[in-house]
C-alpha positions in Angstrom: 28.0 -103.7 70.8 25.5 -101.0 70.0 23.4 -101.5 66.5 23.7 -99.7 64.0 21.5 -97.2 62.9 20.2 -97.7 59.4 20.6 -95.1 57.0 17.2 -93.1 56.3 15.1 -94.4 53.3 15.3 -91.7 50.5 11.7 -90.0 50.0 10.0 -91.5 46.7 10.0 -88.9 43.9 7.2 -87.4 43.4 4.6 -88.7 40.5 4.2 -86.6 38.2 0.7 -87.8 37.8 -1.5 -88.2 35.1 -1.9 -85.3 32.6 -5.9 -84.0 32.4 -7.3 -83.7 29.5 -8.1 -80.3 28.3 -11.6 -78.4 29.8 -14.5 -80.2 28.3 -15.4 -76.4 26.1 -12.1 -76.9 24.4 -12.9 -80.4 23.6 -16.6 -79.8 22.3 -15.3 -76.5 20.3 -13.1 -78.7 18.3 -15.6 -81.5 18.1 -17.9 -79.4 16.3 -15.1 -77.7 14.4 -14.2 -80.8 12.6 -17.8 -81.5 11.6 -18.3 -78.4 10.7 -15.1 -78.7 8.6 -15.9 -81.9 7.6 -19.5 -80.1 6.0 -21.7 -82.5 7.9 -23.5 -79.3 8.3 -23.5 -76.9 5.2 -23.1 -73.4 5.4 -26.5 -71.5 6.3 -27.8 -75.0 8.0 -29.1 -74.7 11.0 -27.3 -76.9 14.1 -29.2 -79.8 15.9 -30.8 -78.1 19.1 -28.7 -77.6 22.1 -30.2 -80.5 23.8 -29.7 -82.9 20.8 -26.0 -81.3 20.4 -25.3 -81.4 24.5 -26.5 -85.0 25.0 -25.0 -86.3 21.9 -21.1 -84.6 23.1 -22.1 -85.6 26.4 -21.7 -82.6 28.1 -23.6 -79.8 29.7 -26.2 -77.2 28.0 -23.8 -74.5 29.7 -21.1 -75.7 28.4 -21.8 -76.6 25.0 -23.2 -72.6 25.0 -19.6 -71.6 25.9 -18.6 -73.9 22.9 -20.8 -72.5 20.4 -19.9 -68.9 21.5 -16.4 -70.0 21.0 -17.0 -71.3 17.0 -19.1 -67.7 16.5 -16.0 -66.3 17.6 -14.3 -68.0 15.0 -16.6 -66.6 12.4 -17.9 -70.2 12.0 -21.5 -70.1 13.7 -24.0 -67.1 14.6 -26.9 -67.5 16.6 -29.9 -65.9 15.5 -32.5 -64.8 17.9 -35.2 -67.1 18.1 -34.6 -69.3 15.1 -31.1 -71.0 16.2 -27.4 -71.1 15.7 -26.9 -71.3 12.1 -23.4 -72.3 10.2 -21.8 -69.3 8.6 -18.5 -70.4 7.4 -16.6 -73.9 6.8 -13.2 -72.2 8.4 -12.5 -70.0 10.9 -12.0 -66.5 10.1 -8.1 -65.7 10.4 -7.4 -62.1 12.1 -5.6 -59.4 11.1 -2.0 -60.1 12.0 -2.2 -63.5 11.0 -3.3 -62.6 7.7 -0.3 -60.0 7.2 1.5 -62.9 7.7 0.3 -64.9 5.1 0.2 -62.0 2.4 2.4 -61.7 -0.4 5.3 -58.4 0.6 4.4 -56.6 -2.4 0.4 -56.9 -1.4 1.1 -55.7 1.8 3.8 -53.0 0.3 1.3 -51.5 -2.2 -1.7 -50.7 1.2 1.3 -49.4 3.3 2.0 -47.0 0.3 -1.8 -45.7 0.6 -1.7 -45.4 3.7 2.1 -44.1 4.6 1.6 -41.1 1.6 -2.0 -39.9 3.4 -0.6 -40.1 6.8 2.7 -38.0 5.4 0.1 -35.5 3.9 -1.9 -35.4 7.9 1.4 -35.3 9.3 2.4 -32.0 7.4 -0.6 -30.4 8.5 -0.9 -31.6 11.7 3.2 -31.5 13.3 3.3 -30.4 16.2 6.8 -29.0 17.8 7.3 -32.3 19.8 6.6 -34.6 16.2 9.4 -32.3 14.1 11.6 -33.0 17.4 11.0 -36.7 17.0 11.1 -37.0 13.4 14.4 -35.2 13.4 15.4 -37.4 16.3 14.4 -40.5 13.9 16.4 -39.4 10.8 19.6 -38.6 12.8 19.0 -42.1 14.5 18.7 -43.7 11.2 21.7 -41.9 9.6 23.6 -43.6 12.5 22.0 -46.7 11.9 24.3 -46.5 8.6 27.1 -48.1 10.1 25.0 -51.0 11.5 23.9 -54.2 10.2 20.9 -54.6 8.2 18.4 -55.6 10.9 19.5 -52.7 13.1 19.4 -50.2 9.5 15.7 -51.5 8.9 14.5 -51.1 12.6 15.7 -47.4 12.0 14.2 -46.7 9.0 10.8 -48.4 10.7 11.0 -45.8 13.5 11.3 -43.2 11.4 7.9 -43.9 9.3 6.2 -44.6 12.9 7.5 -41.1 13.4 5.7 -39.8 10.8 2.5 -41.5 11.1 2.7 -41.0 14.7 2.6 -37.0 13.4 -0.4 -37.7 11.9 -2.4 -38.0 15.1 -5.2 -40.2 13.6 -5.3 -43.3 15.8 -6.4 -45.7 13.1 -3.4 -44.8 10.8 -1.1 -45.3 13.6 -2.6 -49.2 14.4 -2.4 -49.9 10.2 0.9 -49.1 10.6 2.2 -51.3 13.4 0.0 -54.2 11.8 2.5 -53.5 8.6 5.2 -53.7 10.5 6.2 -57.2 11.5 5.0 -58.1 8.1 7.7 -56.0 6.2 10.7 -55.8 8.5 12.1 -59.4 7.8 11.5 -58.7 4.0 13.4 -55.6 4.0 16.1 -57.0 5.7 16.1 -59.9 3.3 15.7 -57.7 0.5 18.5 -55.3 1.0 20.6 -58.0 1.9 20.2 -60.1 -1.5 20.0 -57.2 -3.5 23.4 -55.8 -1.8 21.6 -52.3 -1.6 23.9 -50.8 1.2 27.0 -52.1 -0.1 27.5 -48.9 -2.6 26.1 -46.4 -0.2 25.4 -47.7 3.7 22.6 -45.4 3.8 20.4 -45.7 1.0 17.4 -42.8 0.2 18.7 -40.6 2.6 17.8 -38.0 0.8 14.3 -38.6 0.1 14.2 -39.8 3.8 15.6 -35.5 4.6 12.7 -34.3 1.8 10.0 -35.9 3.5 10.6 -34.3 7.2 12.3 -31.4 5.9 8.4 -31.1 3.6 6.3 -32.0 7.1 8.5 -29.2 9.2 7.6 -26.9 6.4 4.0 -27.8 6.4 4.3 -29.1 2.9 1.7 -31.4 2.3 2.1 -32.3 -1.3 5.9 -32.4 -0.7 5.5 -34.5 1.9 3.1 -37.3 0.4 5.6 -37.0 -3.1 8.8 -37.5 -0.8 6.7 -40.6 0.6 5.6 -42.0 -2.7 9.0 -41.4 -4.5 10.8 -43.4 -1.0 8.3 -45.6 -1.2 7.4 -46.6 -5.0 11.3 -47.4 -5.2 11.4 -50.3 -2.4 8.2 -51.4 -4.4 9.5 -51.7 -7.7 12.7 -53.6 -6.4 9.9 -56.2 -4.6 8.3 -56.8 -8.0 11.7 -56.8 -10.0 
């Protein structure tokens, strides 16, 4: 009688192996974050040489440069030509966006109001055929947007001041404004849903919202920037109310 064959031996599963620590510049960047943090050097010191710094973090002089570049970076460190790298700030520097973040709504309401109303008065003197076609575009879009939710209402209304700063044509105006953006959508949402505002009318300053392309169409500067600042000034003073 033959022998049986034995059944195959299932292949071992893979390890998943070790995990490796994270790249030695990441490691010394936070090393010297901490005591940095920490003040065991002061703002305006001046850092232990890069051969004191390298041998104490046990690394290499090429790497601890990649570290340091990383901290000036951060606003924390700047190196100053033949004297050293000197200690500039206990904290990193946060950026732009992250900052929006963190600002108070009505902070961030009261600089998109200086900015919105200028680019309002650019954009009346600046339209072109292909901004009127847009901003017309926008409106109609955000009249539809009426019968939407809030979110969708908001991210209408949004497209519709893009539209106008867009008309503008000054590049710098346009970034400001899609910095603002992100920052304000969720609190308009939140604040026309607490405050009910589209339960008596769906489609709330839709008439300022006509006034201010009807004024840029028309080449209406000061129409336009008093359209903006009427629109405007009203979301504000419900945000301090």
């Amino acid at each position: 009688m033959p022998t049986p064959t034995p059944p195959p031996t299932p292949s071992p599963t893979p390890s998943l192996g070790p995990l490796r620590p994270s790249p030695l510049v990441e490691q010394a960047t936070e090393r010297l974050r901490t005591r940095i943090a920490a003040g065991d050097w002061p703002v305006g010191t001046r850092l232990p040489g890069e051969t004191t710094l390298a041998k104490e973090l046990g690394i290499g002089r090429s790497t601890l440069r990649e570290a340091l570049r990383a901290l000036a970076g951060a606003g924390l460190v700047q190196a100053r030509q033949g004297a050293g790298v000197f200690v500039t700030a206990l904290h990193p520097t946060e950026d732009w966006p992250t900052r929006l973040r963190r600002a108070a709504v009505v902070d961030v309401y009261e600089v998109r109001m200086l900015v919105e109303v200028e680019a309002a008065r650019l954009a009346a003197e600046r339209r072109t055929p292909a901004d009127i076609a847009a901003l017309h575009t926008a409106l109609a879009a955000r009249r539809e947007a009426a019968a939407a939710d809030d979110a969708a209402f908001v991210d209408a209304d949004i497209a519709l001041h893009a539209a106008v700063v867009a008309a503008a044509h000054n590049p710098v105006l346009t970034d400001l404004f899609a910095e603002f953006a992100p920052a304000l959508r969720q609190a308009l949402i939140d604040l026309l849903t607490l405050l009910t505002l589209r339960t008596p009318d769906p489609n709330p300053g839709d008439d300022t919202h006509e006034a201010l392309v009807h004024a840029i169409d028309q080449g209406d500067q000061e129409g336009a920037a008093r359209a903006l600042r009427g629109e405007l000034g009203e979301t504000l003073g419900r945000l301090r109310g």
